[in-house]
C-alpha positions as CSV (number, residue, x, y, z in Angstrom):
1,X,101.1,43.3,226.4
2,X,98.0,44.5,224.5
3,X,95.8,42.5,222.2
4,X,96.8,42.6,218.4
5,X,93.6,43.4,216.5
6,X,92.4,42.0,213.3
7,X,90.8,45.1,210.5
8,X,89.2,44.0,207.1
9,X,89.5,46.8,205.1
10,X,86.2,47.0,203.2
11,X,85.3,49.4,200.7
12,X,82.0,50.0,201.4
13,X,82.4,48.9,205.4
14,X,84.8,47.8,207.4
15,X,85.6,45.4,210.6
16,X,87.3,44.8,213.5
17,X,88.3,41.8,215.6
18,X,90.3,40.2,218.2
19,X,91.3,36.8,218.7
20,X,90.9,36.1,222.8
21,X,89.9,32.6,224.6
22,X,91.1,30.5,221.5
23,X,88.9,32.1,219.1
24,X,88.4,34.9,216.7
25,X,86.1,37.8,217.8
26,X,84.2,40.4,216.0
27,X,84.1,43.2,217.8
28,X,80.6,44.8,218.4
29,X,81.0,48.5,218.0
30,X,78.9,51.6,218.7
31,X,77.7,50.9,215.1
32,X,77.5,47.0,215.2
33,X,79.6,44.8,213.8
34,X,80.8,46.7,210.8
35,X,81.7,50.4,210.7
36,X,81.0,52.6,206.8
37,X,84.2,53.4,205.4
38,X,82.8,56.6,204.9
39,X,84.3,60.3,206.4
40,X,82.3,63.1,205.8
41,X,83.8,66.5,206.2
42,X,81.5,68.9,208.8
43,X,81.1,72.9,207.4
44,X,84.1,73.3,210.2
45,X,86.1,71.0,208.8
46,X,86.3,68.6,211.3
47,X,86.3,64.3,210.1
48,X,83.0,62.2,211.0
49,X,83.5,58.7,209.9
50,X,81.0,55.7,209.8
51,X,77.3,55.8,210.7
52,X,77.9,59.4,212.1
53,X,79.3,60.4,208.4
54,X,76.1,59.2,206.4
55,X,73.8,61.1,208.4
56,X,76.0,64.1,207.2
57,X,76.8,63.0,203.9
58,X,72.8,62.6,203.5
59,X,72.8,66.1,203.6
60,X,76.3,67.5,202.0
61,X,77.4,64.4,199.6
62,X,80.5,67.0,198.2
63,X,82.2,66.5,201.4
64,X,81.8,63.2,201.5
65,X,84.1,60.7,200.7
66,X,83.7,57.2,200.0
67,X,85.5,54.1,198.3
68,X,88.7,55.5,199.4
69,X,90.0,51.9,199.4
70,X,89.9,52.0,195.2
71,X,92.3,54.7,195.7
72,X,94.9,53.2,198.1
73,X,98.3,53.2,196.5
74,X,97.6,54.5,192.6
75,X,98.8,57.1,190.5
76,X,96.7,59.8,189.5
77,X,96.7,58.3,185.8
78,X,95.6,54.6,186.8
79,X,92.2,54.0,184.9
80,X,90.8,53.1,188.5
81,X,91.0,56.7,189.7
82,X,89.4,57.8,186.6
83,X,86.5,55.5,187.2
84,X,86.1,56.2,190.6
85,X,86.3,60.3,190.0
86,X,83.8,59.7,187.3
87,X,80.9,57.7,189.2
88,X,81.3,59.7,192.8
89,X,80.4,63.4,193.3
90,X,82.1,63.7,196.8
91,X,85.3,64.5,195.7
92,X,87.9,66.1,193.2
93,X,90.9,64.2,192.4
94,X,94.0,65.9,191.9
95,X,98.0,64.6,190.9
96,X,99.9,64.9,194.4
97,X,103.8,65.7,193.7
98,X,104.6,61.8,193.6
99,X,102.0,61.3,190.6
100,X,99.5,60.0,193.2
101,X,96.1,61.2,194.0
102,X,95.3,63.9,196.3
103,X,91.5,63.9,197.4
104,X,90.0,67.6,197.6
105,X,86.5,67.8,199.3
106,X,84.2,71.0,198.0
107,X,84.4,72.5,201.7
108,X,87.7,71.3,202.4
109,X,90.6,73.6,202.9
110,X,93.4,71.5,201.8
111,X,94.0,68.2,199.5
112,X,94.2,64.5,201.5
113,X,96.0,61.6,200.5
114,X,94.1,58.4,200.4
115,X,96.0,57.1,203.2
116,X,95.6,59.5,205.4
117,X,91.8,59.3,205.0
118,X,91.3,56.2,205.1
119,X,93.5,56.3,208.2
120,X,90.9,58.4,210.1
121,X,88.9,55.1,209.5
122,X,91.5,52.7,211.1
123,X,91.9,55.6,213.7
124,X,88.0,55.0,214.4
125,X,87.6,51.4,214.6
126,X,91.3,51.2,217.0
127,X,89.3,53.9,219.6
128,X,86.1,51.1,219.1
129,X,88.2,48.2,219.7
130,X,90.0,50.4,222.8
131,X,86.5,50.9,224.0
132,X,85.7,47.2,223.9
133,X,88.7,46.0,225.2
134,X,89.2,48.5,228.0
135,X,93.4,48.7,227.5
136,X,95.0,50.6,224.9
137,X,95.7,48.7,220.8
138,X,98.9,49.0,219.2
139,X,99.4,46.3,216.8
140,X,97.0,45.9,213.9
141,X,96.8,42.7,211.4
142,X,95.1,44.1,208.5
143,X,93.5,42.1,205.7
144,X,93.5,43.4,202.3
145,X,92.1,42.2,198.9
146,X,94.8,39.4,197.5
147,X,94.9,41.5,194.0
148,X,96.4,44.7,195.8
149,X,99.7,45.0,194.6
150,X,102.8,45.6,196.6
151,X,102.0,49.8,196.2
152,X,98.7,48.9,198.0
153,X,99.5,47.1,200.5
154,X,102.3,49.6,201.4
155,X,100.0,52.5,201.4
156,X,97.4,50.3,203.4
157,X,100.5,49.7,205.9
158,X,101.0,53.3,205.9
159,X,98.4,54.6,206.8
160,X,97.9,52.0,210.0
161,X,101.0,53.7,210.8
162,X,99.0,57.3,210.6
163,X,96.6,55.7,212.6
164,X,98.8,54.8,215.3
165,X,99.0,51.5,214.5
166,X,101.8,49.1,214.3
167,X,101.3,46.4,211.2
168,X,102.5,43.4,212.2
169,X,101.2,41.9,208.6
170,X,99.3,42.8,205.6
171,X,97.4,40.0,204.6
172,X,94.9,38.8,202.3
173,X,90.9,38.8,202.3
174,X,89.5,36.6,202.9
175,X,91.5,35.2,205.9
């Protein structure tokens, strides 16, 4: 049976742990202890995330995307997605067909929902917890803030399920 990981889903970073030997572990990554929840978007249009994605968003912010966490589960009219679109240059928002918000990078090819971006990040720190532990991950605990609402915490779920994750629970931060 593999471990069940622990992810705090920051907005500005994030973490990973595992609880082995009785205690609660933060796992030390290629990065340290906490990974950016950044992904920049490479003039081939391939996803860097973390450390590796602020050395290329240094150098092309529009396809760079951060705070995706804000965006987790709204609708393209929530004042939130307003605020966010209005004090970072990476991105254009768009309305997806449900009425949420579509994330369109200025060398990007196609429109991303928040989910599935910020599930390149959960995709990064399972590989890093992978690497740590030496046996594949599966099962994900994640911890969001308590004020998401059940729309957040659904998308947050959702896209640990993009990442190849199985959510075992959704809780809240900090825990």
């Amino acid at each position: 049976m593999s471990d069940i990981i622990g992810i705090d889903l920051g907005t500005t970073s994030s973490a990973v742990a595992v609880y082995r030997n009785g205690r609660p572990t933060v796992i030390t990554t290629s990065e340290g202890e906490r990974v950016l929840s950044l992904v920049t978007f490479t003039r081939n249009g391939e996803a860097s995330i973390g450390n590796r994605a602020s050395r290329q968003a240094a150098i092309n912010p529009a396809d760079s995307v951060y705070s995706v966490k804000r965006l987790l589960g709204r609708q393209f009219d929530d004042p939130v997605v307003k605020l966010v679109q209005s004090q970072h240059p990476f991105v254009t928002l768009q309305r997806a067909g449900d009425g949420g918000v579509e994330i369109v990078t200025a060398g990007s090819d196609r429109a991303y929902s928040a989910e599935e971006v910020f599930s390149w990040i959960l995709r990064h720190l399972k590989r890093e917890a992978e690497t740590y532990l030496g046996t594949p991950v599966r099962r994900a605990v994640l911890a969001v803030p308590a004020h998401f609402n059940d729309n957040q915490r659904y998308a947050a779920r959702e896209a640990g399920r993009m990442a190849g994750l199985e959510i075992l629970r959704v809780i809240n931060e900090p825990a």
